[in-house]
VOLOVO-979469 format. One record per residue: x, y, z of N, C-alpha, C, CB in turn; residue number from 1. Coordinates in steps of 0.1 Angstrom, whole numbers, plus 5000, padded with zeros to 4 digits. Glycine has a CB too. Layout:
BEGIN
((X; Y; Z); (X; Y; Z); (X; Y; Z); (X; Y; Z); NUM)
...
This chain:
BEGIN
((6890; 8889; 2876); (6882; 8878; 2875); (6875; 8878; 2861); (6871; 8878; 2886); 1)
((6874; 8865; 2854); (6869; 8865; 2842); (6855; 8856; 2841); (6879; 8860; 2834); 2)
((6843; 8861; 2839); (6829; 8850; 2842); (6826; 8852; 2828); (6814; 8855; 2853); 3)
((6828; 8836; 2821); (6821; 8838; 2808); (6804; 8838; 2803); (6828; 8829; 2802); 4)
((6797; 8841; 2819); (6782; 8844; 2819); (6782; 8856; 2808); (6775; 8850; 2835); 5)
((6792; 8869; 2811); (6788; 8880; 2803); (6799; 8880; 2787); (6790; 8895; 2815); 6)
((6807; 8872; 2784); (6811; 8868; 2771); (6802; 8868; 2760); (6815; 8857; 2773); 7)
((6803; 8869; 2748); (6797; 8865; 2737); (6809; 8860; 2727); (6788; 8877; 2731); 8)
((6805; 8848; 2724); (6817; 8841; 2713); (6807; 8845; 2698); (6820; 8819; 2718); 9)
((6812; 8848; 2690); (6804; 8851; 2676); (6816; 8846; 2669); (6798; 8867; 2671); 10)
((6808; 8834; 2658); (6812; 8831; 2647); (6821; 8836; 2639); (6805; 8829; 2643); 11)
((6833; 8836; 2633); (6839; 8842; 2622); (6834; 8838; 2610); (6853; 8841; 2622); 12)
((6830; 8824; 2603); (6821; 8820; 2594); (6809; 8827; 2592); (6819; 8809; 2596); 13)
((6797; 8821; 2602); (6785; 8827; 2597); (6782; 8839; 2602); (6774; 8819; 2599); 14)
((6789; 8845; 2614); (6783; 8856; 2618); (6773; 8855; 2630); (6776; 8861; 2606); 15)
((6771; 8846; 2633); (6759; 8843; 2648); (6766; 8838; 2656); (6745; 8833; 2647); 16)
((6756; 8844; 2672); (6771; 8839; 2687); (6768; 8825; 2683); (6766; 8842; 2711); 17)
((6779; 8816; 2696); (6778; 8806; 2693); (6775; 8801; 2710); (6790; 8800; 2683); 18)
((6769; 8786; 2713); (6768; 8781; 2721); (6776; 8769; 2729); (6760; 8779; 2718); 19)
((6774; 8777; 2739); (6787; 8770; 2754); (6779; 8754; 2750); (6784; 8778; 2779); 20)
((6788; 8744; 2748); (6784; 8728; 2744); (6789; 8720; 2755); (6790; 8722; 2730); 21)
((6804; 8724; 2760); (6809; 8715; 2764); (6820; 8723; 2776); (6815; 8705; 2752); 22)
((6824; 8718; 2791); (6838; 8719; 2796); (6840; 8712; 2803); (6841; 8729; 2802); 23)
((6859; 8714; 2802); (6865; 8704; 2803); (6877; 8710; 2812); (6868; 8697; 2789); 24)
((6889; 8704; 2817); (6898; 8714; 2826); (6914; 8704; 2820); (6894; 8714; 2847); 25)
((6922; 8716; 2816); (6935; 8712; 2808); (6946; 8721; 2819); (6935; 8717; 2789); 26)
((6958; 8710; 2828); (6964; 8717; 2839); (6958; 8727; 2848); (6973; 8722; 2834); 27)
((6961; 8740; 2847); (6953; 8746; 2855); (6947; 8761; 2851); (6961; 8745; 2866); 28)
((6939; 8750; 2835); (6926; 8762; 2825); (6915; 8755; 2829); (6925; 8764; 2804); 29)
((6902; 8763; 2830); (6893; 8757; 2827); (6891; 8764; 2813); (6882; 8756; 2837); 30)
((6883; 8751; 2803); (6885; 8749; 2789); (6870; 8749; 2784); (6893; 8735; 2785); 31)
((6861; 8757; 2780); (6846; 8764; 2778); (6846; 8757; 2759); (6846; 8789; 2781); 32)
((6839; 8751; 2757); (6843; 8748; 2741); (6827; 8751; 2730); (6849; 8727; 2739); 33)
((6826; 8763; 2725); (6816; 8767; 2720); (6813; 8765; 2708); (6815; 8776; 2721); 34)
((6799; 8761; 2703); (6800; 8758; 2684); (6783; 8766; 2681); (6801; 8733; 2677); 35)
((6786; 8772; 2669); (6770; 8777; 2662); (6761; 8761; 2665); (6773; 8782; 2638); 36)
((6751; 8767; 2666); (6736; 8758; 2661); (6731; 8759; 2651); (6726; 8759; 2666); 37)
((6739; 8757; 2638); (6732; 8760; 2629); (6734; 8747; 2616); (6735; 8776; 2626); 38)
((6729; 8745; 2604); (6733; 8735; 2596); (6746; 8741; 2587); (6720; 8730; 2588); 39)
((6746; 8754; 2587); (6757; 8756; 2577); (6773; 8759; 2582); (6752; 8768; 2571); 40)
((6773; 8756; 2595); (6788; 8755; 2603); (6793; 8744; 2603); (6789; 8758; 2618); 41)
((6803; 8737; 2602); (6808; 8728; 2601); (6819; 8725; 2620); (6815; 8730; 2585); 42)
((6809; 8722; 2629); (6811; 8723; 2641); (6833; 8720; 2641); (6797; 8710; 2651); 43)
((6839; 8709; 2634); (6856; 8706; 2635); (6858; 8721; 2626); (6864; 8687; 2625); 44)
((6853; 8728; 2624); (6861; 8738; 2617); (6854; 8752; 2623); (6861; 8736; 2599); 45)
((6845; 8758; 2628); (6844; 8767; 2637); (6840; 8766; 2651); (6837; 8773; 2632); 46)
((6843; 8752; 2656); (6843; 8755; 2671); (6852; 8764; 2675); (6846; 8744; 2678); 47)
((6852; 8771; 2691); (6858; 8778; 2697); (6854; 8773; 2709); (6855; 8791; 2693); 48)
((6871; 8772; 2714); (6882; 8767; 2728); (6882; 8783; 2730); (6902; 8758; 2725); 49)
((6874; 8781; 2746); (6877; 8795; 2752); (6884; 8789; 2764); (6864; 8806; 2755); 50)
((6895; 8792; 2769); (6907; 8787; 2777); (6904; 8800; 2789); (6924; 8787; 2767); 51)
((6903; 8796; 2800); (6903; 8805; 2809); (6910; 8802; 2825); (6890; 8808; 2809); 52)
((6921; 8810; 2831); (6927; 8803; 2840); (6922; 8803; 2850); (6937; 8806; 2843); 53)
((6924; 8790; 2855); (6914; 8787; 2867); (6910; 8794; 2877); (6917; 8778; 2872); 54)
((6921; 8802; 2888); (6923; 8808; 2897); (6914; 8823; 2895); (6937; 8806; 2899); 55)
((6913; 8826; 2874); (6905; 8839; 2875); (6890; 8833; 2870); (6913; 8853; 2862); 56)
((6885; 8822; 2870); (6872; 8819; 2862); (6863; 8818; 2876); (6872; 8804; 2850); 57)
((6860; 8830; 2871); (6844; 8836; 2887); (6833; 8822; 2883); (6831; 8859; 2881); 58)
((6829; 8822; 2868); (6819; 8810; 2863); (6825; 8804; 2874); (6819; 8802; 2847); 59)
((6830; 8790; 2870); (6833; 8780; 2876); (6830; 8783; 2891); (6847; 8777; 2873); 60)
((6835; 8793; 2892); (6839; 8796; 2913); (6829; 8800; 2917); (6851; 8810; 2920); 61)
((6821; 8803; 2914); (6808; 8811; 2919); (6793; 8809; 2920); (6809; 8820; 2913); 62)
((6794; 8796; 2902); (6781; 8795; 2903); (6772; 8783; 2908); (6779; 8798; 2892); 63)
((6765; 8785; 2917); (6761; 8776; 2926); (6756; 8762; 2916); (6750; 8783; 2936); 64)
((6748; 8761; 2906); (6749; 8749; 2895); (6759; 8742; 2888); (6746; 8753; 2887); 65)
((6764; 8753; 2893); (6779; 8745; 2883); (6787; 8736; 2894); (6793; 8759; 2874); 66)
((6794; 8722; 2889); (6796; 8715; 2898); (6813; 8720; 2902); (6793; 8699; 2894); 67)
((6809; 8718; 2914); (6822; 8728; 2920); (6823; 8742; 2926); (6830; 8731; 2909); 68)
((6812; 8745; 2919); (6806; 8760; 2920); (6802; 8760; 2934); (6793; 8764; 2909); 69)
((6805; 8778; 2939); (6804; 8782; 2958); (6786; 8778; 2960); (6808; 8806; 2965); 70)
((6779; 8782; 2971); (6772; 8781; 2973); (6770; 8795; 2981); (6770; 8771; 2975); 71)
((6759; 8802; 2976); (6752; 8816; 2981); (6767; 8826; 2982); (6743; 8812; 3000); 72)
((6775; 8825; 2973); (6785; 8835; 2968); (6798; 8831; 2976); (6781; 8851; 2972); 73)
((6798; 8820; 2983); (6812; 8813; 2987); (6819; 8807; 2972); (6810; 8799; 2999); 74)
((6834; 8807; 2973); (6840; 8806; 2965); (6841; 8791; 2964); (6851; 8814; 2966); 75)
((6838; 8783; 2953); (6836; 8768; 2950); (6852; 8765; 2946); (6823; 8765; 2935); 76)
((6854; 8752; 2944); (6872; 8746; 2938); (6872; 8747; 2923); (6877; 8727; 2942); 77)
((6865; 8760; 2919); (6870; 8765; 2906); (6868; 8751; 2893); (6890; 8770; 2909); 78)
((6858; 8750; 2894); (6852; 8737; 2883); (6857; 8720; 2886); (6859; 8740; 2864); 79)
((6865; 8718; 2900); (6872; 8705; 2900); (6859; 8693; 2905); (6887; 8705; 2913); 80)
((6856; 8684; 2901); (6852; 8675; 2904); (6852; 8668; 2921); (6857; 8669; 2895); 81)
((6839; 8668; 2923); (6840; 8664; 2939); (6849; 8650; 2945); (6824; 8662; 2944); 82)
């Protein structure tokens, strides 16, 4: 299982993590898309696509906020839209 709760994406440019902004689901990845908060990143040139397969992303499956997500540790449909 892969939960990108305990991940850290860090910048190759500036050097600072960067922040979960956006996800999206491509076949059968869910697609995590992270960029610095900062003025000196140029978000089209150090964003970071963190691709994760659906069936192993615990996030998605697990967390009760997230839509899709189990409730009280039941396993949710892995990020799919109700």
């Amino acid at each position: 299982m892969i939960n990108i709760r305990v991940i850290s994406i860090k910048c190759g440019h500036c050097g600072t993590y960067q922040t979960l902004t956006s996800f999206s689901r491509r076949d059968e990845w869910n697609v995590y898309t992270y960029e610095c908060e900062n003025d000196r990143c140029d978000p089209e040139v150090t964003r970071t696509l963190l691709e994760v397969p659906r069936e192993l992303d615990e996030f998605a499956r697990r967390d009760p906020q997230w839509r899709g997500g189990g409730r009280h540790g039941a396993q949710g449909t892995g990020g799919e839209e109700p």
